[in-house]
C-alpha positions as CSV (number, residue, x, y, z in Angstrom):
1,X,-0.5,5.2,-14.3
2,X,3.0,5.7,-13.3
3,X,5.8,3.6,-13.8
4,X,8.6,2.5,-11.2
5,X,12.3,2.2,-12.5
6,X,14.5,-1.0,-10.9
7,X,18.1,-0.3,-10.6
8,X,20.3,-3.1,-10.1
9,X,22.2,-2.3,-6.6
10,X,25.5,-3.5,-7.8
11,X,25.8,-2.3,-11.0
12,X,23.4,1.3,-10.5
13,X,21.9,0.0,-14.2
14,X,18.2,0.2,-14.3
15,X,17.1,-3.3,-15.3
16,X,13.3,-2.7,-15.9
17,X,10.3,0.0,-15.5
18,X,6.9,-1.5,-14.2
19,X,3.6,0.1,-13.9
20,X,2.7,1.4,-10.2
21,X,-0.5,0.5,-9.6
22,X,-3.1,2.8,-8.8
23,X,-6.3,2.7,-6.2
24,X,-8.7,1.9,-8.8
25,X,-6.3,-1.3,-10.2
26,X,-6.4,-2.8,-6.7
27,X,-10.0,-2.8,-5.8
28,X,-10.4,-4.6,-9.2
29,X,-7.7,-6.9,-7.7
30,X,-9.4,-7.1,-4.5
31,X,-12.6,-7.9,-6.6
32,X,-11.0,-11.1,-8.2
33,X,-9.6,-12.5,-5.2
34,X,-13.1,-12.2,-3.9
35,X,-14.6,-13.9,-6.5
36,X,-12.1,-16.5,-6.6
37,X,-12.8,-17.2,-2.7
38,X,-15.9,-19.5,-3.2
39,X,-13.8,-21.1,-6.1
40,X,-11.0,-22.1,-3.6
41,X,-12.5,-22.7,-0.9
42,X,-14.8,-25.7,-2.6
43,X,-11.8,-27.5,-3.5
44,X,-11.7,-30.8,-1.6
45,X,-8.4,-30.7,1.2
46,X,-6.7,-33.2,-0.9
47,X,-6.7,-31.3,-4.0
48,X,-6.3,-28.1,-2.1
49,X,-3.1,-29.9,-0.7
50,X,-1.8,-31.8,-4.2
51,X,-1.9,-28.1,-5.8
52,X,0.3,-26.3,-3.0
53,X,2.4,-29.0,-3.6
54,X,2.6,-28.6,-7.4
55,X,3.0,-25.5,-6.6
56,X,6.1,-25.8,-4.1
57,X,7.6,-28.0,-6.8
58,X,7.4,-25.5,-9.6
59,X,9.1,-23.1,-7.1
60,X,11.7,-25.5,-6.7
61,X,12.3,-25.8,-10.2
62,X,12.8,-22.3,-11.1
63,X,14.7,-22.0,-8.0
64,X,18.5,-20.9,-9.9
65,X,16.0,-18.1,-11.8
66,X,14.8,-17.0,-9.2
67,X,17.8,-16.5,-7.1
68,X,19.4,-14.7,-10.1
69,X,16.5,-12.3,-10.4
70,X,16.5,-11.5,-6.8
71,X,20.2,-11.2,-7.0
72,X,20.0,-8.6,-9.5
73,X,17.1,-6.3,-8.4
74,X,18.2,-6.3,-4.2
75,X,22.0,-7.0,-3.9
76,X,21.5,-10.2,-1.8
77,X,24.2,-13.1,-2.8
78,X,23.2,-15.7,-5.1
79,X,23.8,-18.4,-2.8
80,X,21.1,-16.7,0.1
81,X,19.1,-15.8,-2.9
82,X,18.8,-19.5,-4.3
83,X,18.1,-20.5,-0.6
84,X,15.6,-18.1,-0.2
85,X,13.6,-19.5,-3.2
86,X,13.8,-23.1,-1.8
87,X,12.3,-21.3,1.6
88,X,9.5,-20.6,-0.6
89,X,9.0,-23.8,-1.9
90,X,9.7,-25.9,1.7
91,X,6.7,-23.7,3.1
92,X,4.3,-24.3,0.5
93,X,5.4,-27.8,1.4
94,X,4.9,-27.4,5.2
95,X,1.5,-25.8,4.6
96,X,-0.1,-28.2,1.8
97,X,0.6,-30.7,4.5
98,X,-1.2,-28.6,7.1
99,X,-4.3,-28.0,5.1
100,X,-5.7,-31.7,6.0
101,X,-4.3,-31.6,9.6
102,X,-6.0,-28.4,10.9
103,X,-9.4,-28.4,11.6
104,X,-11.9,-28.2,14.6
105,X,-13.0,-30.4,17.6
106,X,-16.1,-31.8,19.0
107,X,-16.8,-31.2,22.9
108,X,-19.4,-32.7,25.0
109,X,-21.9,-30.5,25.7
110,X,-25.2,-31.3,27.9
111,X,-28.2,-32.4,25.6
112,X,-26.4,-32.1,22.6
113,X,-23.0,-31.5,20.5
114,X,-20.8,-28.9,20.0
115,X,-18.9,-28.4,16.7
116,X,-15.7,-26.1,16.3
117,X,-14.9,-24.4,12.6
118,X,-12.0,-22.7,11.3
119,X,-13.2,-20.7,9.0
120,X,-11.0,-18.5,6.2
121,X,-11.5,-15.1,6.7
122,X,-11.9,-14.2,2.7
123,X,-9.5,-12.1,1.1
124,X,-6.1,-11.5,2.7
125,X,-3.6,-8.3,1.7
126,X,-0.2,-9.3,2.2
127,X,3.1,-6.5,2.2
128,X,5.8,-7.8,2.1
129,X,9.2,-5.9,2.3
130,X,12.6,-5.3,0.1
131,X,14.8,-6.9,2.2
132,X,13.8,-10.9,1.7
133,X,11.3,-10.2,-0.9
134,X,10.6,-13.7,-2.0
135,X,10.9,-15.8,0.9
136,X,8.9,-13.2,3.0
137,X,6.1,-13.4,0.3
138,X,6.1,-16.7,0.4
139,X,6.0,-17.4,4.7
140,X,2.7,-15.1,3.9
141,X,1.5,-16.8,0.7
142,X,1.8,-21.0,2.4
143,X,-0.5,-20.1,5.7
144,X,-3.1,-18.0,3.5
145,X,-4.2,-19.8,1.1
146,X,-3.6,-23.3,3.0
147,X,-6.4,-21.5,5.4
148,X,-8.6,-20.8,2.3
149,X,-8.6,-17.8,1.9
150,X,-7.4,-15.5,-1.2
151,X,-4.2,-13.6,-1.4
152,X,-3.7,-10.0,-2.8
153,X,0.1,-9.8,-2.4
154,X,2.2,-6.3,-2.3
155,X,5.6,-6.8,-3.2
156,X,7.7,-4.1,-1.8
157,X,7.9,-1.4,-4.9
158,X,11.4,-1.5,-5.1
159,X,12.1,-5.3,-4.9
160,X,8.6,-6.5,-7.0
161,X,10.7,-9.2,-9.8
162,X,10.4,-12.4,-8.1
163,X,6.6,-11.8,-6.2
164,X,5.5,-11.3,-10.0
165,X,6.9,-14.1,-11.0
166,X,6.2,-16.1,-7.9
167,X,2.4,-15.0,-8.8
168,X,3.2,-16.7,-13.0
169,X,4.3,-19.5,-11.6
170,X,1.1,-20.1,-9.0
171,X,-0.9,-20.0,-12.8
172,X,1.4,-22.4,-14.0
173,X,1.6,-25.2,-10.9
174,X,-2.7,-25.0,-11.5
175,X,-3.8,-23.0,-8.4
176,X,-6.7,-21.1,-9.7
177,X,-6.3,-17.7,-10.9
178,X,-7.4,-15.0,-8.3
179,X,-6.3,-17.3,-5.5
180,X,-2.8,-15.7,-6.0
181,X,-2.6,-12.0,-6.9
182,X,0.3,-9.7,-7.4
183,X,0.2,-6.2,-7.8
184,X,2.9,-3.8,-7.6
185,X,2.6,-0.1,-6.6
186,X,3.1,2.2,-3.4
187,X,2.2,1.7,0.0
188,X,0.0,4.7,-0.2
189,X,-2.1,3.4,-3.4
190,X,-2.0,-0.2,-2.7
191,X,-0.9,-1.0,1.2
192,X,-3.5,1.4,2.0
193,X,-5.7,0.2,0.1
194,X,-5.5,-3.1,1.8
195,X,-6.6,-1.7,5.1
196,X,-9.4,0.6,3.8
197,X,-11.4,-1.7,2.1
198,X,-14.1,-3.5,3.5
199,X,-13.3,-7.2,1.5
200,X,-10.1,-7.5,2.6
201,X,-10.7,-9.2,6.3
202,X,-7.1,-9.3,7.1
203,X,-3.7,-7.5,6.6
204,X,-0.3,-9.2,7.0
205,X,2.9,-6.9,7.3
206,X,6.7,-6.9,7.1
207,X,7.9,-3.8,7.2
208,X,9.5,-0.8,9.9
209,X,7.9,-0.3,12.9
210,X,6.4,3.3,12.0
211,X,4.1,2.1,9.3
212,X,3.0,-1.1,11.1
213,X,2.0,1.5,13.7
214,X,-0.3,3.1,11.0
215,X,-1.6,0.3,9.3
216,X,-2.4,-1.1,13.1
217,X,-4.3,2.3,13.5
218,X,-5.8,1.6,10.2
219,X,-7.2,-1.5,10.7
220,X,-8.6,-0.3,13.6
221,X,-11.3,1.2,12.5
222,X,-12.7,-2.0,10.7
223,X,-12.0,-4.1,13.8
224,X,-9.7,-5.8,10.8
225,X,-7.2,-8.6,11.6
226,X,-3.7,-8.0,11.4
227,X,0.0,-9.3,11.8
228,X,2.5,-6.8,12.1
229,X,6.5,-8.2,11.7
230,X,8.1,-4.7,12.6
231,X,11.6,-3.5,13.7
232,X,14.7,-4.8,15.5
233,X,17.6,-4.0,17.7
234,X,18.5,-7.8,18.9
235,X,20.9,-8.5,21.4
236,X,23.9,-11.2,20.9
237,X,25.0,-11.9,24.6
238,X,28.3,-13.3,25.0
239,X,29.4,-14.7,28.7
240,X,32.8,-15.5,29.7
241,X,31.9,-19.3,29.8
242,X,31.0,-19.3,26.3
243,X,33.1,-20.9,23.4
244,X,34.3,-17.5,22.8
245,X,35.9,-18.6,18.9
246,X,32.8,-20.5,17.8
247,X,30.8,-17.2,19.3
248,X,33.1,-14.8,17.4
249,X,33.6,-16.9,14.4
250,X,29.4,-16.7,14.3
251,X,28.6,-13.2,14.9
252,X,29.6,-11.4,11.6
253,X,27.1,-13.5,9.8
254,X,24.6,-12.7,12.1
255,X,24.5,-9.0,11.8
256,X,26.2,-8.7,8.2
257,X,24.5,-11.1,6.5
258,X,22.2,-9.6,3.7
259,X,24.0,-6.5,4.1
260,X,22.6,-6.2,7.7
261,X,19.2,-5.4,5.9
262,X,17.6,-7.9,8.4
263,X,15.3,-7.3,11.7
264,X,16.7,-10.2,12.8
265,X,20.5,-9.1,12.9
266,X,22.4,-9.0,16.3
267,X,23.6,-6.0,15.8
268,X,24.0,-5.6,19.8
269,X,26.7,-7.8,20.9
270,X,27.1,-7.6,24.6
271,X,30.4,-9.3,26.0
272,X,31.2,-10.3,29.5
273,X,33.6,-7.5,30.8
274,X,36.6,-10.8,31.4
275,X,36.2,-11.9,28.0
276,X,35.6,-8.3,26.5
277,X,39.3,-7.7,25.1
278,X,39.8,-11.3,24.1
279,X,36.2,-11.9,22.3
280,X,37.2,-8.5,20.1
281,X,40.1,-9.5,19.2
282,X,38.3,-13.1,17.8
283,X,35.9,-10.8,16.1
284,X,37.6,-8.7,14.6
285,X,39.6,-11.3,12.9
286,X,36.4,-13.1,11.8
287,X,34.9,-9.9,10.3
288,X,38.2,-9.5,7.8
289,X,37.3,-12.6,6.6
290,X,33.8,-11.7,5.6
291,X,34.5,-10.9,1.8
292,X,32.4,-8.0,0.0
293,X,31.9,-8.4,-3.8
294,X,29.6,-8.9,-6.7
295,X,26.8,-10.8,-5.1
296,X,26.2,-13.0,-8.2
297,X,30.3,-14.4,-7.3
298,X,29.6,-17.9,-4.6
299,X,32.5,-16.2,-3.0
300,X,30.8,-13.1,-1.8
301,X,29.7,-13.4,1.8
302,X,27.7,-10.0,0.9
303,X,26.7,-7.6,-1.4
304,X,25.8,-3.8,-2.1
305,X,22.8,-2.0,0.3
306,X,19.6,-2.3,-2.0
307,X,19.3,1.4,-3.1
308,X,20.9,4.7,-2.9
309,X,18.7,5.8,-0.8
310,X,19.3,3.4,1.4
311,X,22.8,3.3,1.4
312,X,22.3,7.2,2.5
313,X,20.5,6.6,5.5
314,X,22.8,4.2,6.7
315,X,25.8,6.8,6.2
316,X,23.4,8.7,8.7
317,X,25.0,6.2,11.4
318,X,28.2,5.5,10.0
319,X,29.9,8.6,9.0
320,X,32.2,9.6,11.6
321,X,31.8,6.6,14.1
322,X,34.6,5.9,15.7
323,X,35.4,2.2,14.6
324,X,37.3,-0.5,15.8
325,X,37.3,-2.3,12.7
326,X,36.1,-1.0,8.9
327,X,36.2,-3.2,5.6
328,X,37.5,-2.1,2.6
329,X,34.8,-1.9,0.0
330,X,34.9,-2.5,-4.0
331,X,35.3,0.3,-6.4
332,X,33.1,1.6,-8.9
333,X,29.2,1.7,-9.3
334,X,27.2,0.0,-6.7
335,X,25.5,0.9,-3.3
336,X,28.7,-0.4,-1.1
337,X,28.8,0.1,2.7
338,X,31.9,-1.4,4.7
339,X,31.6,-3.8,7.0
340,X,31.8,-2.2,10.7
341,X,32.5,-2.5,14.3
342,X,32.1,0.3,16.8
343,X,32.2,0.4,20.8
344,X,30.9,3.1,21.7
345,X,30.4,4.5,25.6
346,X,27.3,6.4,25.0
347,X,24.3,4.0,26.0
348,X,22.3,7.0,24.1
349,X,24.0,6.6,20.6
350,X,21.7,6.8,17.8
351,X,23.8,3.4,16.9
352,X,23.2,1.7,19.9
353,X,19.5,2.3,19.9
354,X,18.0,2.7,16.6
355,X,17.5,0.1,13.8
356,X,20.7,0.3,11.2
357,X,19.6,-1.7,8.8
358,X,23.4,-2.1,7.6
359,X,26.4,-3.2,8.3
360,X,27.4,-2.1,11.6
361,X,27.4,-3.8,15.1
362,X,28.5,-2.3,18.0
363,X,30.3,-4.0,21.3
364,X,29.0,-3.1,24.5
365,X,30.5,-4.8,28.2
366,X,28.2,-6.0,30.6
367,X,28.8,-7.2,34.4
368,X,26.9,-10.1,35.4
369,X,23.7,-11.8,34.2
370,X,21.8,-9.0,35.8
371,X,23.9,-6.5,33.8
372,X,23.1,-8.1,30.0
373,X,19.5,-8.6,31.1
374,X,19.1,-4.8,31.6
375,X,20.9,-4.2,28.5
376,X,19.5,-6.2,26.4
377,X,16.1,-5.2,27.2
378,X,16.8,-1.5,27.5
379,X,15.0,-1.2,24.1
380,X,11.9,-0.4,22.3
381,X,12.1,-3.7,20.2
382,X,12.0,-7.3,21.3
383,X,12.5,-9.7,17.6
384,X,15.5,-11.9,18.4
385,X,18.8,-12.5,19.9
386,X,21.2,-15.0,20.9
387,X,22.7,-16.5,24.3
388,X,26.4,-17.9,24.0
389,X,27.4,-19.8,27.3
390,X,28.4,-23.3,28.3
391,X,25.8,-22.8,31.9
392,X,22.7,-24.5,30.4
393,X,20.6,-23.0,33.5
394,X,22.2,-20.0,32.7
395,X,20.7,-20.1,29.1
396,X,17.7,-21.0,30.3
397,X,17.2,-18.2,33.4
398,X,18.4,-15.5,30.4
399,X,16.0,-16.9,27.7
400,X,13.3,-16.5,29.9
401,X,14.0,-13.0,31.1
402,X,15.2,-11.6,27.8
403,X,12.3,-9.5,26.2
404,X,12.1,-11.3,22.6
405,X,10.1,-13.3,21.0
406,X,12.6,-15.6,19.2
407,X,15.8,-16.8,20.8
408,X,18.6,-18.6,20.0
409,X,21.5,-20.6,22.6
410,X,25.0,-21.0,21.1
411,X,23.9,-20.3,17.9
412,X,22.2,-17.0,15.8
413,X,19.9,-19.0,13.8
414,X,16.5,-18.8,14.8
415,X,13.8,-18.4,12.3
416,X,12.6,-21.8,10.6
417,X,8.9,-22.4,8.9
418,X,8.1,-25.1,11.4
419,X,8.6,-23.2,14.6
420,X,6.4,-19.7,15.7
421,X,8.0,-16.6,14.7
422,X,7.6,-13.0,15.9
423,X,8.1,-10.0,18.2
424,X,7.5,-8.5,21.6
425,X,7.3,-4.8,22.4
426,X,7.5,-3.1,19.5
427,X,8.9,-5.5,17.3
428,X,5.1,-6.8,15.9
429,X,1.9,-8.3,16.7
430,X,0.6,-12.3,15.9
431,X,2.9,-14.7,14.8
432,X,4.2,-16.5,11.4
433,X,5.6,-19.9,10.8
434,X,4.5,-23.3,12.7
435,X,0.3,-24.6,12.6
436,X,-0.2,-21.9,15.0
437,X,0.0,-19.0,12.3
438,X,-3.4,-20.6,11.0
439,X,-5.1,-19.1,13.6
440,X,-4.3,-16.1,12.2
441,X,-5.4,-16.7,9.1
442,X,-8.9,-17.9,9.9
443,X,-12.0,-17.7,12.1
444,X,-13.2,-20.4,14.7
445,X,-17.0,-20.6,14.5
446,X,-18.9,-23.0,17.4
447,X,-22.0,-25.0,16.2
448,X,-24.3,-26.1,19.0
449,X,-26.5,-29.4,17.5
450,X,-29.4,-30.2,19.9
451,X,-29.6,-33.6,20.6
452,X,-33.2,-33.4,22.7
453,X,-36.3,-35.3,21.2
């Protein structure tokens, strides 16, 4: 069995080797969770519901260590890091209180009744990716197993430390074992494996949207469920009616933050050609005061790029853009990549159309509200973006007409547990977050009951 070596981004140290594992390892995975479904799933809702909760609390707890560990194996600042574990926990919360809320109806039929059933599906394999390891496992892990079913949970390879510990702690809070299963190893041994085999009913990815497109193929050929959180290229539309400081002042966290490793980031910002000059000028400003530095320091606003690698395919864009603005970056080991602003002409740029996944926003002018419509949905994706304007039936006309899936209006924050999440286009398929991710996450069986003598 081979084993993977963790570097620490910031310091290029490796920090711990874990065995990959291989296709053999996961169908016994695969096996437990199976065998732990009939287990789960004859647990009263209450208890069900008390144990998630325990569970959520034990997150909570560990909360500072597992911030530090995610700070130390991806690059992302301890004080997202710490906020990302507490994520974790506020969906187990969200979802233990789901567990006695969601259920079926009764409908009048003729001569009898008619019962409705969501079922769990069984076993669920869950990918999650390297840029928000832990929270992203654990928006997978609430709606899962507050459905029923078991979880088989891939942790990116790269980024594994806090879904293994995530899956300790699950032991720890009670939740029975095989309910919650980690296993590290590749997408080819273990992903892969989730979408061949027959017992897994459903797969659940976060990821680019060239393997979603394969694992969707995949699943195809077992008619399998799936939820597919791809790829993004979000637009950040700016009018001239808009509080242009509070818009400026906003935007470098919303395409910087982790590093720009997120689908989410606007890393579009489209300006009203009146306000162009002036709204560059704000943002410019606000970007010098977004400070790069050792991401375990509370006065980093960002950190190193996650891997070499990485921080090489992200040079593929950068290197030789003509920039309006580029940080400085600290010396030494670590993955650093500036902080940059670009304006390019070409509507063709690789920049302007592909997915970064760093650092880098570029400024494009628009016309009218007709003009930042077509731009903004000149794209393959459709994940997020952001309206700035003080014209509420403005907001209201562009939300509607903007290709996206999840929308913000004077602000960039857009994603919270209570509330659907997901993409158009080519951005994904299904939804997390909110009761409505159950759906995805179980079966509805009808019972007819004759009534008739």
């Amino acid at each position: 069995m081979p084993n993977v070596t963790l570097y620490n981004p910031t310091t290029e140290e490796a920090i711990s080797t874990l065995p990959s594992a291989s296709v053999e390892e996961t169908d016994a995975v695969i096996a437990k969770a199976k065998a732990a479904g009939p287990v789960w799933r004859a647990i009263a809702p209450a208890d069900r519901a008390r144990l998630m909760r325990r569970y959520a609390d034990v997150i909570a707890d560990h909360a500072q260590e597992l911030g530090e560990m995610e700070t130390r194996n991806m690059g992302m600042t301890i004080g997202n890091s710490v906020w990302c574990a507490n994520n974790a926990s506020n969906v187990m919360h969200y979802f233990a209180g789901a567990i006695e809320k969601f259920g079926g109806s009764t409908l009048p039929v003729a001569s009898g009744v008619n019962l409705t059933f969501p079922e769990p599906l069984g076993v669920v394999g869950l990918i999650a990716p390297w840029n928000f390891p832990m929270m992203m496992a654990g928006w997978k892990l609430g709606p899962a197993i507050a459905a029923g079913n078991t979880a088989v949970l891939k942790p990116a390879e790269i980024t594994p430390h806090t879904s293994v510990r995530l899956g300790e702690l699950a032991l720890e809070a009670g939740i029975p074992e095989g309910v919650i299963n980690v296993v590290v190893g590749s997408g080819g041994n273990v992903g892969w494996r989730f979408v061949t085999h027959p017992d897994v009913r459903k797969v659940s990815f976060t990821g680019s949207t060239e393997v979603g497109k394969r694992i969707m193929a995949g699943c195809a050929e077992q008619v399998k469920r799936v939820t597919l959180e791809l790829g993004g290229k979000s637009a950040n539309i700016v009018f001239a009616d808009a509080d242009l400081e509070k818009a400026a002042a906003a935007a470098p966290g919303a395409v910087f933050d982790n590093s720009g490793q997120d689908c989410c980031a606007r890393s579009r910002i489209l300006v009203e050609r009146s306000a162009f000059d002036r709204f560059l000028q704000l943002l410019i400003a606000a970007a010098k005061e977004f400070t790069i530095g050792d991401p375990m320091l509370p006065s980093s606003a960002m950190g190193p790029l996650v891997t070499k690698e990485h921080l090489a395919t992200v040079r593929s864009f950068s290197d030789g853009l003509d920039t309006v603005f580029t940080s400085d970056v600290p010396t030494g080991p670590g993955y650093w990549h500036p902080t940059m602003i670009a304006t390019p002409t070409d509507a063709n740029a690789r920049v302007v159309r592909e997915e970064v996944f760093g650092p880098v926003v570029v400024v494009i002018p628009f016309d009218d509200e007709a003009d930042a419509i077509r731009i903004a949905n000149d794209t393959e994706y459709g994940l997020s973006g952001s309206i700035w304007t003080r014209d509420g039936a403005k907001a209201l006309r562009v939300s509607r007409a903007m290709e996206a899936g999840t929308i913000s209006v004077n602000s960039n924050s857009s994603v919270r547990y209570w509330t659907p999440f997901g993409g158009f286009k080519q951005s994904g398929l299904g939804r997390e977050h909110s009761m409505r991710v159950l759906d995805h996450y179980t079966e509805l069986k009808n019972v007819f009951i004759s009534t008739e003598a």
